[in-house]
C-alpha positions as CSV (number, residue, x, y, z in Angstrom):
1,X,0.0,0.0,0.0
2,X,1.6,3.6,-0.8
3,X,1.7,6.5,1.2
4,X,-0.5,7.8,-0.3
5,X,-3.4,5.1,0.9
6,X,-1.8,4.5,4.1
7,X,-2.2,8.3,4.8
8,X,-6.1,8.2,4.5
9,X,-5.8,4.9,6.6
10,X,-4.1,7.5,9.2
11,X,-7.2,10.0,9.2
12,X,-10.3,7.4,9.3
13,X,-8.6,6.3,12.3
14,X,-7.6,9.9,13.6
15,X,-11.3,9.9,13.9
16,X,-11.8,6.9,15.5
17,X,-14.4,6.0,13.1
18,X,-15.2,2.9,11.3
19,X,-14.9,2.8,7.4
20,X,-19.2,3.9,6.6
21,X,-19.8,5.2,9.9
22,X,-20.4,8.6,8.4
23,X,-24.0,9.2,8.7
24,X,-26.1,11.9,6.4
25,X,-24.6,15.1,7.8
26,X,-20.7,14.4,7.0
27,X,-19.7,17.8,8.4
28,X,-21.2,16.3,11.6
29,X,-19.2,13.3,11.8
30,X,-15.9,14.9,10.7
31,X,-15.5,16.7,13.9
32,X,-16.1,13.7,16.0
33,X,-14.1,10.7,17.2
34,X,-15.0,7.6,18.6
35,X,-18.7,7.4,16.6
36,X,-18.4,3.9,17.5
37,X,-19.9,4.6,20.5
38,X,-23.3,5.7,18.4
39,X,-23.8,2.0,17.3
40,X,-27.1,0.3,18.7
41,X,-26.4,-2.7,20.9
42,X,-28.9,-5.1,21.8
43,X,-31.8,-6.6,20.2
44,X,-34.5,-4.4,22.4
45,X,-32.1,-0.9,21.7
46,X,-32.3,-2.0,18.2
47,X,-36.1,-2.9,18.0
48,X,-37.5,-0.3,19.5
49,X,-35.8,2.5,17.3
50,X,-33.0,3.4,19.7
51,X,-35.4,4.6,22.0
52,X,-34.0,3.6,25.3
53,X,-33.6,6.2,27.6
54,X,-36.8,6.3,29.9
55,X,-36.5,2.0,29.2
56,X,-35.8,-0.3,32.6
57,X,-34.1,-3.0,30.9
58,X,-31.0,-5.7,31.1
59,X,-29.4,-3.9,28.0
60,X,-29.5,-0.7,30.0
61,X,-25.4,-0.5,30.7
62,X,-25.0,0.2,26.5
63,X,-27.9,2.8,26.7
64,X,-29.2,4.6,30.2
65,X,-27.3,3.0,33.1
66,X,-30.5,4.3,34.9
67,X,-32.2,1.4,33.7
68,X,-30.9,-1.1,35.8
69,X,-31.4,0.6,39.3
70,X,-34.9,-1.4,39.5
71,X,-33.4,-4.9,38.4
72,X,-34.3,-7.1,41.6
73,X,-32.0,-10.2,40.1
74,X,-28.5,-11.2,39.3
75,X,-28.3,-11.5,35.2
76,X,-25.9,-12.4,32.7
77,X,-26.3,-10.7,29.0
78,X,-24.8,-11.6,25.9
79,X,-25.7,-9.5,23.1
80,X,-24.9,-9.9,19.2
81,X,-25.1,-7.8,16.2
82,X,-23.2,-7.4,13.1
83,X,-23.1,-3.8,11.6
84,X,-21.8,-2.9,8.0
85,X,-18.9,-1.9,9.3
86,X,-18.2,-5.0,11.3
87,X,-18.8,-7.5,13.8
88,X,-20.4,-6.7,16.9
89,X,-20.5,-8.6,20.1
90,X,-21.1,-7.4,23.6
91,X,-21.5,-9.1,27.2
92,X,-23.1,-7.8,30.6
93,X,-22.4,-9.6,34.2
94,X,-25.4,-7.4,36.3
95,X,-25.3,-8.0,40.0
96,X,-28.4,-6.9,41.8
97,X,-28.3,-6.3,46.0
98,X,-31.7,-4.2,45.9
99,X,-32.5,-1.7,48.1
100,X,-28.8,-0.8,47.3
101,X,-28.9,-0.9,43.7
102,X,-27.3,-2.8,40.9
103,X,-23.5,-3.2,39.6
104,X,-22.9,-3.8,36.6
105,X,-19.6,-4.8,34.4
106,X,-19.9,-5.1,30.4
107,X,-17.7,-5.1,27.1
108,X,-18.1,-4.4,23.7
109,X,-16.1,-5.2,20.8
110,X,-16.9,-4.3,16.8
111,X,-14.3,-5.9,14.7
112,X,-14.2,-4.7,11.3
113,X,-12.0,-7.8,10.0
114,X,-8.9,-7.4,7.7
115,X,-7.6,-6.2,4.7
116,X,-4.7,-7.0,2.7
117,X,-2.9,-4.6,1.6
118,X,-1.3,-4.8,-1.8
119,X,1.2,-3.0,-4.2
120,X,0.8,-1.5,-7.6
121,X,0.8,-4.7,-9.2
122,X,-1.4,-6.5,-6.8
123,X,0.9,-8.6,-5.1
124,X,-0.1,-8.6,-1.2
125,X,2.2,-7.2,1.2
126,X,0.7,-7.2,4.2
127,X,-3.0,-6.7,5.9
128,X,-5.1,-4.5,8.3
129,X,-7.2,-5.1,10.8
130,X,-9.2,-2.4,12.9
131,X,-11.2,-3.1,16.2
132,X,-12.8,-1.0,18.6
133,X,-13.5,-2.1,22.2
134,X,-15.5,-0.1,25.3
135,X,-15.5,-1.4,28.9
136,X,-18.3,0.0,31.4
137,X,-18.7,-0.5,34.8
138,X,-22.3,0.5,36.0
139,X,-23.6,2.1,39.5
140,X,-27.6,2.2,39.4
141,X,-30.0,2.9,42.3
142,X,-33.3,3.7,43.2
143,X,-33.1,7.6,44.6
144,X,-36.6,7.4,45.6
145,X,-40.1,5.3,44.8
146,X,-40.0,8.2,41.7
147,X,-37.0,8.7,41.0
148,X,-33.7,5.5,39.5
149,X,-30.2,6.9,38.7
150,X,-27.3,5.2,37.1
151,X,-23.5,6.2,36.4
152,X,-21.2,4.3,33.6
153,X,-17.3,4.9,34.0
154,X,-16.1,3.6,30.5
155,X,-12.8,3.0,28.8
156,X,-12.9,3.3,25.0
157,X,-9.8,1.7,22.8
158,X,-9.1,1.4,19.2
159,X,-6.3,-0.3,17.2
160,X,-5.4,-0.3,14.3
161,X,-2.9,-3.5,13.8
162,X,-0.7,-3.9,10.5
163,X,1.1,-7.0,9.8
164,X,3.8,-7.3,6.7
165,X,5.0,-4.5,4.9
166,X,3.7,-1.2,6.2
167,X,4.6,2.1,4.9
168,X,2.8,3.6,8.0
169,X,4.6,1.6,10.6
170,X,2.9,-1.6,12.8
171,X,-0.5,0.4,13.1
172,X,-2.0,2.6,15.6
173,X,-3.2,2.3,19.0
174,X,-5.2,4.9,20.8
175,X,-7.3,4.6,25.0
176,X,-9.6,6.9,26.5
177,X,-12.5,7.1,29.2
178,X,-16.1,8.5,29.1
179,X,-19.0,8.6,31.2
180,X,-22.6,8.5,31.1
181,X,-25.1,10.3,33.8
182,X,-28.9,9.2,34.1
183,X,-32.1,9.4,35.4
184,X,-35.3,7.3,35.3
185,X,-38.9,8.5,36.9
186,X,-42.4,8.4,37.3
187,X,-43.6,10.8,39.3
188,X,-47.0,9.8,39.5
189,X,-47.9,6.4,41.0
190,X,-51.3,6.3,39.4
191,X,-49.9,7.2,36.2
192,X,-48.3,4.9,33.9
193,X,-45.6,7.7,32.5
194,X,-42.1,7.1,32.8
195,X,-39.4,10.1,31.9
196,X,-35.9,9.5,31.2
197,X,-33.2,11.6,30.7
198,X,-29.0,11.5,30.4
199,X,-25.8,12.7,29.1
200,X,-24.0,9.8,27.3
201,X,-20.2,9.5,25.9
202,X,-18.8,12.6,28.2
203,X,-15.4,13.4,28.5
204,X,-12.2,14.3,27.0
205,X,-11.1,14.4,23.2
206,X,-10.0,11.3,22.0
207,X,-6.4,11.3,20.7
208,X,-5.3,9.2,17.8
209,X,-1.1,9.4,16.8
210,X,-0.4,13.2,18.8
211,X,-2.8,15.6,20.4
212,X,-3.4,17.4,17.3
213,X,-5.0,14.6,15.8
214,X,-7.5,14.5,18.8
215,X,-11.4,15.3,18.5
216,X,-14.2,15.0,20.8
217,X,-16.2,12.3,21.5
218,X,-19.4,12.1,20.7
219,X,-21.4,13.1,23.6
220,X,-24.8,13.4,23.2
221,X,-27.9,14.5,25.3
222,X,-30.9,12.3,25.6
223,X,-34.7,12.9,26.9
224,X,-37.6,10.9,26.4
225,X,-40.9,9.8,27.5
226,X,-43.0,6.6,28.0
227,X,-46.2,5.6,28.1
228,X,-48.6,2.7,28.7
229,X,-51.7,3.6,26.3
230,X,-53.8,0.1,27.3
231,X,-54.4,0.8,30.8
232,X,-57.4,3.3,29.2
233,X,-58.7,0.3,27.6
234,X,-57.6,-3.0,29.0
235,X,-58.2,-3.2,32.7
236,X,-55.5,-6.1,33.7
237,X,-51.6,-6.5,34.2
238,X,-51.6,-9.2,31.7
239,X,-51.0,-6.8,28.8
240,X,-49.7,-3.4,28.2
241,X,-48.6,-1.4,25.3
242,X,-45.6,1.1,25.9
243,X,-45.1,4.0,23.2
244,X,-41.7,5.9,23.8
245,X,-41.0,9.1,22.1
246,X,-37.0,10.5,22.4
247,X,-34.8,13.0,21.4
248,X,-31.3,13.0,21.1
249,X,-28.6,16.2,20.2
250,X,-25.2,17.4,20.4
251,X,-23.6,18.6,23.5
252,X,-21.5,20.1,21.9
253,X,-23.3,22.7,19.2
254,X,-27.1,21.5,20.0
255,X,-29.8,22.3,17.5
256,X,-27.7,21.5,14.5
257,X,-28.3,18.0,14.1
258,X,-30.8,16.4,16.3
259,X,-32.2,12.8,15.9
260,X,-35.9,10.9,16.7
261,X,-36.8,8.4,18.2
262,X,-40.6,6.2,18.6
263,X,-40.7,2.9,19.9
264,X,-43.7,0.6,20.8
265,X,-43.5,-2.3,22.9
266,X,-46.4,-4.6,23.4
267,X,-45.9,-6.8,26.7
268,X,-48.2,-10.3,27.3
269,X,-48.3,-12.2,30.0
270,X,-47.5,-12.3,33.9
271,X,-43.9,-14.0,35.0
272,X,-42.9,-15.0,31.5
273,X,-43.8,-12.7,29.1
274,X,-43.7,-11.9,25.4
275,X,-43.1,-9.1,23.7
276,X,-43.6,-7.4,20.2
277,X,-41.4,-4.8,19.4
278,X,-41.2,-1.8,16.6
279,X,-39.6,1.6,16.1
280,X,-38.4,4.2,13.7
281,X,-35.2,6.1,13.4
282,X,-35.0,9.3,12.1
283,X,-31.4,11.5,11.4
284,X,-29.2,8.7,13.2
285,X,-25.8,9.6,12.3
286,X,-24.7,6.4,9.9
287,X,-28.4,5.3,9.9
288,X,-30.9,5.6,6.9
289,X,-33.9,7.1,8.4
290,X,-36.7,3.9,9.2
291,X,-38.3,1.3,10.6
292,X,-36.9,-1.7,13.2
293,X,-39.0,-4.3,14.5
294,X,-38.3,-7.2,17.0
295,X,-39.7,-10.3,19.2
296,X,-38.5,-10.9,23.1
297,X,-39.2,-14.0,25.3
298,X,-38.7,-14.4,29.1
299,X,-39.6,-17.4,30.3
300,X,-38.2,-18.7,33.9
301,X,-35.0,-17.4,34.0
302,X,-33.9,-16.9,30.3
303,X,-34.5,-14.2,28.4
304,X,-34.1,-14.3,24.2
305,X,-34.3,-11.3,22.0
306,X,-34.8,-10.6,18.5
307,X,-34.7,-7.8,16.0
308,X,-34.3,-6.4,12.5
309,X,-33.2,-2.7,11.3
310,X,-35.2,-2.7,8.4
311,X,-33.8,0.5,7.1
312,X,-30.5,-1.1,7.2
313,X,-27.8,2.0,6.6
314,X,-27.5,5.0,4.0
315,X,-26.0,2.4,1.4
316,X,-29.0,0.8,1.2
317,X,-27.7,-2.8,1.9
318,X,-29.5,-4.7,5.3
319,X,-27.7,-5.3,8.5
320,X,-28.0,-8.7,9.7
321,X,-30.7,-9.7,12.8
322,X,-29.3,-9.0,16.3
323,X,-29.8,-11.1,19.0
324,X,-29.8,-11.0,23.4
325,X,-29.4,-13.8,25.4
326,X,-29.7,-13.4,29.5
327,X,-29.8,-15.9,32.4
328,X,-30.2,-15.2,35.9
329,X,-28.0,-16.5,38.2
């Protein structure tokens, strides 16, 4: 590979940003680093449009660690989903000790595979590979009988490894931390409404090769609301419909590039319970604007989760189904 290549090589990963991250406002993610972060994880993040934040849910550590403050048992998560830009697998150990509150330690990893790397006359020299990995350990509690809060400490990595001939030298290696602040609430007993709100992927710029190759992560704010819509109609715990409405922005230059959320979630049952899932993106950085949908299962103590992005990304190809798996132990 000549200088040339291995240069742009140098810049994709100045930014920290997978090959086709780029979403539809490219100034936006050119002043970014880490968009990794932005990826959906999960099958119920996924199914229900992203829209996760006022959600009490086992995924909660990859979305609002508020989420888990409530959780009155021990689980085990394993979550995959392949992306276009690579491979995609993430793991939760949750340990609950309620009326404390929950701990929580996860990882993520997107691997984007390899790449050979050739000469002029096609002869392989070498190859690349490029993965991104985030560790999180989670504090959630319940404030109040209103009011859940949760706190993620993270440490983001990317490398960039090159084996063989490399004009650029062995590759490029970069660490940095985040956090994440949340609430959960619903300040009315008799009303099913639930509020959420956070500050996701704070902290300082991430810095790829030398400080001046260093930009901001991609922290975001995040409010939405929840509500059950069958308790006016259906008169039993059995069944309830949950319709979640969320808006994410910027910190960082607000009101230039906001994105939308709706999910619905349709819960049956009592104990083990099944779910039906649907939601629509719209202005998701590396995400063609559209619909998910999704199935979820719990039944004793497993938990199975399902779901489809059926607007698939702004190339127009389809990302593959994504898939939860949790156990209580």
């Amino acid at each position: 590979m000549g200088k040339r290549l291995w240069s742009l090589v140098v810049c994709l990963s100045a930014l920290a940003l997978p090959q086709g991250v780029q979403g539809q406002n490219s100034e936006v993610g050119s002043t970014e680093g880490a968009l990794f972060l932005l990826l959906p994880v999960g099958a119920q993040g996924v199914a229900l449009g992203r829209a996760m934040t006022a959600v009490p849910s086992s995924e909660s550590a990859f979305w609002n660690p508020a989420g888990l403050a409530g959780m009155e048992e021990s689980r085990l998560v394993v979550m995959r989903g392949d992306h276009l830009v690579g491979e995609g697998t993430a793991l939760s150990a949750l340990m609950a000790s309620q009326p404390i509150g929950v701990i929580g330690v996860s990882y993520q990893l997107l691997d984007e595979g390899e790449q050979d790397l050739t000469d002029i006359h096609g002869n392989v020299r070498g190859s690349l590979s490029i993965r991104s990995q985030v560790g999180i350990v989670s504090l959630a509690s319940q404030l109040s009988d209103w009011l859940d809060a949760g706190f993620n400490l993270k440490v983001v990595k990317f490398n960039l490894n090159c084996r063989g001939q490399c004009d650029g030298g062995e590759g490029i290696r970069s660490t940095g931390w985040a956090m994440d602040v949340g609430l959960q609430s619903q300040p009315l007993s008799s009303t099913p409404l639930r509020l959420g709100a956070m500050l996701a992927h704070m902290g300082p710029d991430f810095q790829v090769v030398n400080a001046e190759q260093a930009d901001p992560l991609p922290s975001r704010v995040r409010i939405s609301a929840a509500y059950n819509f069958l308790t006016h109609f259906v008169h039993t715990d059995d069944i309830n419909l949950w319709v979640r409405l969320e808006v994410e922005d910027r910190w960082r230059d607000p009101g230039e590039a906001p994105s939308y959320y709706v999910g619905t979630e349709l819960i049956a049952g009592r104990g083990d319970l099944i779910y039906v899932r649907s939601g629509y993106v719209q202005g998701e950085v590396g995400q063609a604007d559209g619909m998910a949908i999704g199935l979820g299962l719990r039944y004793e103590r497993f938990d199975l989760g399902l779901a489809k992005n059926l607007a698939g990304s702004i190339t127009g190809e389809s990302e593959p189904v994504h898939v939860s798996f949790g156990i209580v132990f």
